[in-house]
VOROGU-8215 format. One record per residue: residue number from 1; x, y, z of N, C-alpha, C, CB in turn. Coordinates in pm, 1 decimal, always signed. Atoms other than C-alpha are relative to their C-alpha. Glycine has a CB too. Example, Ala and Ser with C-alpha at 12.3 -4.5 7.8 and 13.67 -1.06 7.14 Angstrom:
# residues 2
   num      neast     nnorth        nup     caeast    canorth       caup      ceast     cnorth        cup     cbeast    cbnorth       cbup
     1      +89.0     -119.0       +0.0    +1230.0     -450.0     +780.0      +90.0     +120.0       +0.0      -99.2       +2.7     +124.6
     2      -82.0     -119.0       -6.0    +1367.0     -106.0     +714.0      -77.0     +109.0      +73.0      +41.4      +46.2     -141.5
END
This chain:
# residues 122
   num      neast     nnorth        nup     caeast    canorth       caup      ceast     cnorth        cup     cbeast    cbnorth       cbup
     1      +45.5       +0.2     +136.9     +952.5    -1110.9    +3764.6       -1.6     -144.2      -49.9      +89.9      +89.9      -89.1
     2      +14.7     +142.5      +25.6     +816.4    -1426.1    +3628.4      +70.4      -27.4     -149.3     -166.3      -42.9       +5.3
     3      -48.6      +46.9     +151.9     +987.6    -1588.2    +3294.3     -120.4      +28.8     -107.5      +37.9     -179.3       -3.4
     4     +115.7      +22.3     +117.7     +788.3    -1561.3    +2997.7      -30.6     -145.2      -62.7      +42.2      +87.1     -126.8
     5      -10.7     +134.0      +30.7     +701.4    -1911.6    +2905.3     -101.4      +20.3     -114.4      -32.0     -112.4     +122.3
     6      +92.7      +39.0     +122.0     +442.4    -1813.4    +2610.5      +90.0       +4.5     -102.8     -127.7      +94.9      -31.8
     7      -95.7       +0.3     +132.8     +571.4    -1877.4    +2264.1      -44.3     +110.3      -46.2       -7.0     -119.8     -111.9
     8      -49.8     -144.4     +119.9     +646.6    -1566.1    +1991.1     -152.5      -34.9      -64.8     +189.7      -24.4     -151.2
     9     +108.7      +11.8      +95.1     +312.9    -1514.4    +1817.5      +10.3      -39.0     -165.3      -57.1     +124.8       +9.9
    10      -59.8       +4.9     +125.4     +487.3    -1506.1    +1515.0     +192.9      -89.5      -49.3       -6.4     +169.2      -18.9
    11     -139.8      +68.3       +9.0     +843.4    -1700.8    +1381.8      +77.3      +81.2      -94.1       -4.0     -155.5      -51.1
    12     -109.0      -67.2      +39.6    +1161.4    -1547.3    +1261.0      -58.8      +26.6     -142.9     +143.4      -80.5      +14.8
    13      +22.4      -55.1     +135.9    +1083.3    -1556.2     +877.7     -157.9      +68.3      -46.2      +33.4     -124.6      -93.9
    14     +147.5     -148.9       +6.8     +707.3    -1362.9     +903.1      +18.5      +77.2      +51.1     -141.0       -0.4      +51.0
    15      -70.1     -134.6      -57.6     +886.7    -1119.3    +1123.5      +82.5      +48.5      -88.8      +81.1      -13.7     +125.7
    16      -82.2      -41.5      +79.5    +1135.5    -1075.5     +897.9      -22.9      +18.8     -153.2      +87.4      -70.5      +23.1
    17      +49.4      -12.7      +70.0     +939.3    -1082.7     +570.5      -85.9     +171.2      +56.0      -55.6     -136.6      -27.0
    18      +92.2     -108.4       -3.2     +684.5     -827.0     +743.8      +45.4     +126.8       +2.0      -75.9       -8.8      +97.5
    19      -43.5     -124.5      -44.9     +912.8     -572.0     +847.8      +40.2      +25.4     -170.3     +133.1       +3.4     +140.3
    20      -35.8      -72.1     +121.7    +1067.4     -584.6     +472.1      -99.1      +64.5      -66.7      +56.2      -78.2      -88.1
    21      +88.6      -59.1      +83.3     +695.5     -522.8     +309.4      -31.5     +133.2      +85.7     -127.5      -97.8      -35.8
    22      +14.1     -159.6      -61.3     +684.5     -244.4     +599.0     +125.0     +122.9      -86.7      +49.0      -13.3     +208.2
    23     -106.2     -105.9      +77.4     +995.6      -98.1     +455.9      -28.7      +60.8     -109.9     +116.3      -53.6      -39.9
    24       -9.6      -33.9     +164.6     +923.7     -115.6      +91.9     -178.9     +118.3      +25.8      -16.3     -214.9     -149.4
    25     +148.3     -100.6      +19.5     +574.3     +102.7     +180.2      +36.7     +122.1      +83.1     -166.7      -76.4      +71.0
    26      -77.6     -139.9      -75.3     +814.5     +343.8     +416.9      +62.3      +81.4      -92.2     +121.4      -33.5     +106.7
    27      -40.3      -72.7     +121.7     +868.9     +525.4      +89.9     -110.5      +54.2      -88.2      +81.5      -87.0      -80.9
    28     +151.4      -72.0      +78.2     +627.6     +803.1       -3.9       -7.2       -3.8     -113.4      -32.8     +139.8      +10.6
    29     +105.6      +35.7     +125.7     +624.6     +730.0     -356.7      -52.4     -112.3      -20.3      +46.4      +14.4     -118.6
    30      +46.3      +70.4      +13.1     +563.7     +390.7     -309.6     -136.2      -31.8      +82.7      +83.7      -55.6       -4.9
    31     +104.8      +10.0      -82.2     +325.7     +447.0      -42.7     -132.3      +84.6      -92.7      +47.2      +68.7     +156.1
    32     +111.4      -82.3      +96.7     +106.6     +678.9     -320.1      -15.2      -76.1      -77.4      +24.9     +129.6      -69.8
    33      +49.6      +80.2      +91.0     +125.0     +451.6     -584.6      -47.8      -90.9      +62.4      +74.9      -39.8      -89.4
    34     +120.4     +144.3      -59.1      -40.8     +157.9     -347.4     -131.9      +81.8      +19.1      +47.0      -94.1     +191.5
    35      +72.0      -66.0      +21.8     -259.8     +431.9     -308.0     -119.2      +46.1     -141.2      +72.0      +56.6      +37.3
    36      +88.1      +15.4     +140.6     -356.3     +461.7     -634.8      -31.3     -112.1      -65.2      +52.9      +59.7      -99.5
    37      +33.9     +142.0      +86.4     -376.6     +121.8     -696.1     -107.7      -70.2      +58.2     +122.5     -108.5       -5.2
    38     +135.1      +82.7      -40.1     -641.8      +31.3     -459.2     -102.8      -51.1      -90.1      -76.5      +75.7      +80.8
    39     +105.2      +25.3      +73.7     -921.7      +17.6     -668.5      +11.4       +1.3     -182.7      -93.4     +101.7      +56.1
    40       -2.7      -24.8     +164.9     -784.5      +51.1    -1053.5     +118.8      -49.9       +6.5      -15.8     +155.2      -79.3
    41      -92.9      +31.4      +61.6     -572.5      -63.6    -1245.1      +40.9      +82.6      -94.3      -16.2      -98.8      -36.1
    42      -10.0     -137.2      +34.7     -341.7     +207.5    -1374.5     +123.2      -75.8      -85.7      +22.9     +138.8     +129.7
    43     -162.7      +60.3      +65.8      -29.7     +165.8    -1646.9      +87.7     +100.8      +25.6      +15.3      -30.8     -177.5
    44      -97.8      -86.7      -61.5     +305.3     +324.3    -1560.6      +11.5     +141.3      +10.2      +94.8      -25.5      -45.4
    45      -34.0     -165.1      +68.6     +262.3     +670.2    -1764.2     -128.9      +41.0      +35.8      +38.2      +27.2     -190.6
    46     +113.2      -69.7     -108.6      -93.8     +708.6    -1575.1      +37.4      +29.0     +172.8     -136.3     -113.7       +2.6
    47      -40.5      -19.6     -106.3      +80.8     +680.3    -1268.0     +149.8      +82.4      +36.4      -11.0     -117.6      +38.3
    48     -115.6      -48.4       +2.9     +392.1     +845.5    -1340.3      -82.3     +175.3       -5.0     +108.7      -72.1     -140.4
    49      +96.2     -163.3      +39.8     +122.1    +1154.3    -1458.2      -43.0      +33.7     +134.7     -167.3      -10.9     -117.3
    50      +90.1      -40.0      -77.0     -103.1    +1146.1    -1170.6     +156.3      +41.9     +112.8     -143.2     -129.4      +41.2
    51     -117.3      -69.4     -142.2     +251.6    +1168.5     -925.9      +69.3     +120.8      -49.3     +149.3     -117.0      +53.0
    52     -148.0     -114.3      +49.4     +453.6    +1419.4    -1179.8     +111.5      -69.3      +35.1      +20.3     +164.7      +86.8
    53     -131.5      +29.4      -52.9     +731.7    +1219.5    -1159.4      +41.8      -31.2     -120.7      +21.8     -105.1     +112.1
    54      -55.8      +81.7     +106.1     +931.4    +1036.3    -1458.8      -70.6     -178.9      +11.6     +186.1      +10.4      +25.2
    55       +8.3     +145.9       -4.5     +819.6     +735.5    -1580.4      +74.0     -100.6      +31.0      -21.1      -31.9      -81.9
    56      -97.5     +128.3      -74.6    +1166.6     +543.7    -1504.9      -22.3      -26.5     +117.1     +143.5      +17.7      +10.8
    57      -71.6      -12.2     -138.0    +1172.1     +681.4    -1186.0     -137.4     -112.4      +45.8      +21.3     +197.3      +90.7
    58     +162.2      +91.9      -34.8     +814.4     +503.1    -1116.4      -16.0     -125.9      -37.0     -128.9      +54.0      -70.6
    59      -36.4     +110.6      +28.5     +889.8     +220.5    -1317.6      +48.6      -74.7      +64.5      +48.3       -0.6      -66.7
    60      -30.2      +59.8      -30.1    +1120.8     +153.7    -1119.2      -30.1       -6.4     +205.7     +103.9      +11.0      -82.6
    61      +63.8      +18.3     -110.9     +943.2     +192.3     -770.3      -86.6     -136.0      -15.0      -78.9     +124.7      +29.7
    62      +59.6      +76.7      +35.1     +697.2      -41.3     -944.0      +54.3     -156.3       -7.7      -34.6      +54.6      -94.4
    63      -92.9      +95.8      -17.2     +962.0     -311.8     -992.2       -3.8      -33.9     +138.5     +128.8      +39.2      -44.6
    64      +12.4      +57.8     -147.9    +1038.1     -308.9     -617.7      -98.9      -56.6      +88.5      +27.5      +76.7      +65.3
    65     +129.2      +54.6      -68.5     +680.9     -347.9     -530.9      -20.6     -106.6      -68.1     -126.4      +86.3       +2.1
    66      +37.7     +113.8      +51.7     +623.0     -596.5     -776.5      +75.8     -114.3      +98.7      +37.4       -1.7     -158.2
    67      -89.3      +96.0      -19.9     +938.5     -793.0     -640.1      -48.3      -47.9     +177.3     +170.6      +69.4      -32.6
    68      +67.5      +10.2     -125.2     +751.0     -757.8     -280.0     -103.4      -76.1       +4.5      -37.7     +109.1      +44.9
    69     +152.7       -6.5      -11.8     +451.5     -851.4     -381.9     -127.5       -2.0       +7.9      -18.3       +6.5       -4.3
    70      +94.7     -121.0      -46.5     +258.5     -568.9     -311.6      -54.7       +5.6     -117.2      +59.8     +145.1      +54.4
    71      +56.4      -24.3      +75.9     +146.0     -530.3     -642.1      +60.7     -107.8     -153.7       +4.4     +149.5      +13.1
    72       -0.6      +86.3     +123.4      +61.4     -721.2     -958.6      -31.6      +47.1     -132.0      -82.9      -97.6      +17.0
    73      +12.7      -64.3      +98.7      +74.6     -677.0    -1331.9     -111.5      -93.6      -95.3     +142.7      +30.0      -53.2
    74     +131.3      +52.2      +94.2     -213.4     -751.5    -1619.4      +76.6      +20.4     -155.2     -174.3     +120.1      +22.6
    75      -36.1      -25.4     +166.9      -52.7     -745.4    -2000.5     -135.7      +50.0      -35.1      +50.4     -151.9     -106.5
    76      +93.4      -33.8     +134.4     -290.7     -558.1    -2243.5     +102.3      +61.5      -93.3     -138.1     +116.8      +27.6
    77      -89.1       -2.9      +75.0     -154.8     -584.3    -2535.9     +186.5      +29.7      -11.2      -63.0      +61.2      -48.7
    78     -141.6      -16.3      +30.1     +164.8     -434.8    -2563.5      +42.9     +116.0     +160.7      +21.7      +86.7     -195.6
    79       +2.8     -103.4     -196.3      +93.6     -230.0    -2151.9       -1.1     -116.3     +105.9     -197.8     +121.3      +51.6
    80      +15.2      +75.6     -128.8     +110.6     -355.9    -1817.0      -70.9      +69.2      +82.1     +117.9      -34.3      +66.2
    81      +70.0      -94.3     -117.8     -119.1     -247.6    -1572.7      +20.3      -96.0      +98.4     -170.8      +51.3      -14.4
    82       +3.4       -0.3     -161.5      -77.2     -236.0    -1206.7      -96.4       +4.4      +69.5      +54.3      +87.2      +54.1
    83      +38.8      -65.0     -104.5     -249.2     -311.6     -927.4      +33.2      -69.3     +138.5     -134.5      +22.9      -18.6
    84      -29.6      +50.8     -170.0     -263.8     -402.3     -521.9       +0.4     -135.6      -56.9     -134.7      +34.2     +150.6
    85       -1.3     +164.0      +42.9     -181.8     -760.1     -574.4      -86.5      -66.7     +100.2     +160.1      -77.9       +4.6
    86     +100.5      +75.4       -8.3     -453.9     -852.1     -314.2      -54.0     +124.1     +142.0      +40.5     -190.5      +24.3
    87      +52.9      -56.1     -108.8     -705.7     -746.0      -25.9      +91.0      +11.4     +137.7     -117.0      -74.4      +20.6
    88      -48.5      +22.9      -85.7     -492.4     -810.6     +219.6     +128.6     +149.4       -6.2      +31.8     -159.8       -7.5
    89      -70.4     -104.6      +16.2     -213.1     -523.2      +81.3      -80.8     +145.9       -2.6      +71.6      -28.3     -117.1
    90      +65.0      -78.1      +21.6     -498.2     -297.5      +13.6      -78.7      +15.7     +155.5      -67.0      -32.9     -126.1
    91      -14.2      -33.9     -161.2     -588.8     -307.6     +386.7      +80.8      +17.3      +61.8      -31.8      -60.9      +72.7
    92     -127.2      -83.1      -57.1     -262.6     -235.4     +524.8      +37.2     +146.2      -56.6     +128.2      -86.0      -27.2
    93      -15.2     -160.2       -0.6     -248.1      +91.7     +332.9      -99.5      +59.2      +24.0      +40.3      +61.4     -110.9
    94     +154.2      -93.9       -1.2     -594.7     +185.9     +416.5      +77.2       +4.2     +181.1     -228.3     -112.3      -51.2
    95       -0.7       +8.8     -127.0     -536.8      +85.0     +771.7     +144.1      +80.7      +33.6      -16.2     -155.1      +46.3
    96     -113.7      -94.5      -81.3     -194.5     +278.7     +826.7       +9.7     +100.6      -78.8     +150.4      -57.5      +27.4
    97      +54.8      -81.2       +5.1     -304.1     +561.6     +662.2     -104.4      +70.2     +103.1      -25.6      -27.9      -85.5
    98     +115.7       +5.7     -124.2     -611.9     +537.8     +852.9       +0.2      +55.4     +148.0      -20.8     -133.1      +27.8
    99     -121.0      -40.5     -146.2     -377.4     +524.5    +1219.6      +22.2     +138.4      -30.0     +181.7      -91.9       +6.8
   100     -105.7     -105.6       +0.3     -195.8     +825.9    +1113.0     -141.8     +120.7      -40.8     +161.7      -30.7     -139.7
   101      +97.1      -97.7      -12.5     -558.3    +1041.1    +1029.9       +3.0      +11.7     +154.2     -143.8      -38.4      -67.9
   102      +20.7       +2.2     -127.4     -638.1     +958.3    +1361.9      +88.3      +37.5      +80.0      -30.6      -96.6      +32.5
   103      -46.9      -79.2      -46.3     -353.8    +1091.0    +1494.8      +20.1     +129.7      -11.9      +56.2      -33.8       +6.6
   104       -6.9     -151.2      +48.3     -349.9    +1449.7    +1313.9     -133.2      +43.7      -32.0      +91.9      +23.4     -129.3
   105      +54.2     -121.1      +37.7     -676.6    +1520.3    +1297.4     -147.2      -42.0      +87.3       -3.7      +31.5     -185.7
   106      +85.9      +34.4     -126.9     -964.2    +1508.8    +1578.5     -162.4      -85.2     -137.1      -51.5     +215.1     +136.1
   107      +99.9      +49.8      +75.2    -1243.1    +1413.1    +1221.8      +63.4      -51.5      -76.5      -90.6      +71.9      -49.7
   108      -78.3      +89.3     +157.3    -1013.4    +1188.9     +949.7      -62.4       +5.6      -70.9      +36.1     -143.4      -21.1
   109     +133.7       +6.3     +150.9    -1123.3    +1219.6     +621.2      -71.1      -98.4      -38.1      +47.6      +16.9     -139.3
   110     +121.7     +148.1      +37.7    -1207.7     +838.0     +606.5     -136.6      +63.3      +87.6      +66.5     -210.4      +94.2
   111     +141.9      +29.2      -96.2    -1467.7     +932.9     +876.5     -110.3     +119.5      -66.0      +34.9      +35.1     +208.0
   112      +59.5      -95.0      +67.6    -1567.4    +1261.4     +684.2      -68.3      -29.7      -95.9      +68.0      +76.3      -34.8
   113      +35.1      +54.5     +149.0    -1631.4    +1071.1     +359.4     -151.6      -93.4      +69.7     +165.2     -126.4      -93.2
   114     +132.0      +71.0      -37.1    -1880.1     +856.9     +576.9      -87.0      +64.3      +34.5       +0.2      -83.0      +87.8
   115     +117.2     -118.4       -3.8    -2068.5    +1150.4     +698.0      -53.4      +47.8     -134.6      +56.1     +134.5      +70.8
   116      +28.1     -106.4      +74.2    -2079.4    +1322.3     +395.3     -107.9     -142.0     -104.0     +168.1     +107.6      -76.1
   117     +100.9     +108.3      +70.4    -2286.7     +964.4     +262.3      +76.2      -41.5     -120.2     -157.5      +62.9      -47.5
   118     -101.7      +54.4      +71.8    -1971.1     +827.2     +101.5      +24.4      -84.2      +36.8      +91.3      +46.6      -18.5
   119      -11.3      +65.7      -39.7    -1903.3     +534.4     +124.7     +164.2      -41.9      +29.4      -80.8      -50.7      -53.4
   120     -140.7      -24.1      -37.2    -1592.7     +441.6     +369.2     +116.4     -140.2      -40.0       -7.9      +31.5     +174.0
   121      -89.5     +130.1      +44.8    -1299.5     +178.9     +269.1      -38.8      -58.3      +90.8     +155.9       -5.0      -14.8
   122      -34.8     +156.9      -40.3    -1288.5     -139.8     +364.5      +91.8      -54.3      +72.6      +23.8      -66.5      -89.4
END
């Protein structure tokens, strides 16, 4: 067996950053609200509605992502709206979503939505 002599593609602190933004999205409510944040910008008590959950409790999911982040806030007036804080977060939940159709289901709905003359994420 020969040594490995190539270097790490990656260095200790982007390994160790990546796995934390993996963590903080290994949590199905935070993995729904990036979900809902793809494309809109939503304020806490629209997103607390659309999950049924409490607004603290979401609030404070929102916090953690912010503190990641995964997602960014907009003041209007006296609200904050949320959303994916950039393309780059908003392709990692498309794309591991995405993975995981493709494993449970022989047509994924991304690919369904493109048949049906929908247009498919990005």
């Amino acid at each position: 067996m020969h040594a490995n002599t190539q270097a790490m593609p990656w260095d200790d602190d982007v390994v160790t950053l990546t796995v934390e933004v993996l963590r903080m999205l290994a949590d199905p409510t935070r993995l729904r609200l990036a979900g809902l944040l793809l494309d809109d910008e939503r304020s806490v008590s629209e997103l607390a509605a659309a999950l049924e959950r409490p607004v603290p409790a979401v609030s404070q999911h929102l916090a953690k992502m912010r503190m990641a982040r995964l997602v960014t806030t907009r003041r209007v007036g006296t609200s904050a709206l949320y959303r994916v804080e950039n393309g780059h977060v908003r392709q990692l939940v498309l794309d591991a979503v995405g993975h995981v159709e493709h494993l449970l289901d022989v047509v994924p709905a991304h690919h369904r939505a493109e048949r049906r003359g929908g247009v498919r994420p990005a």
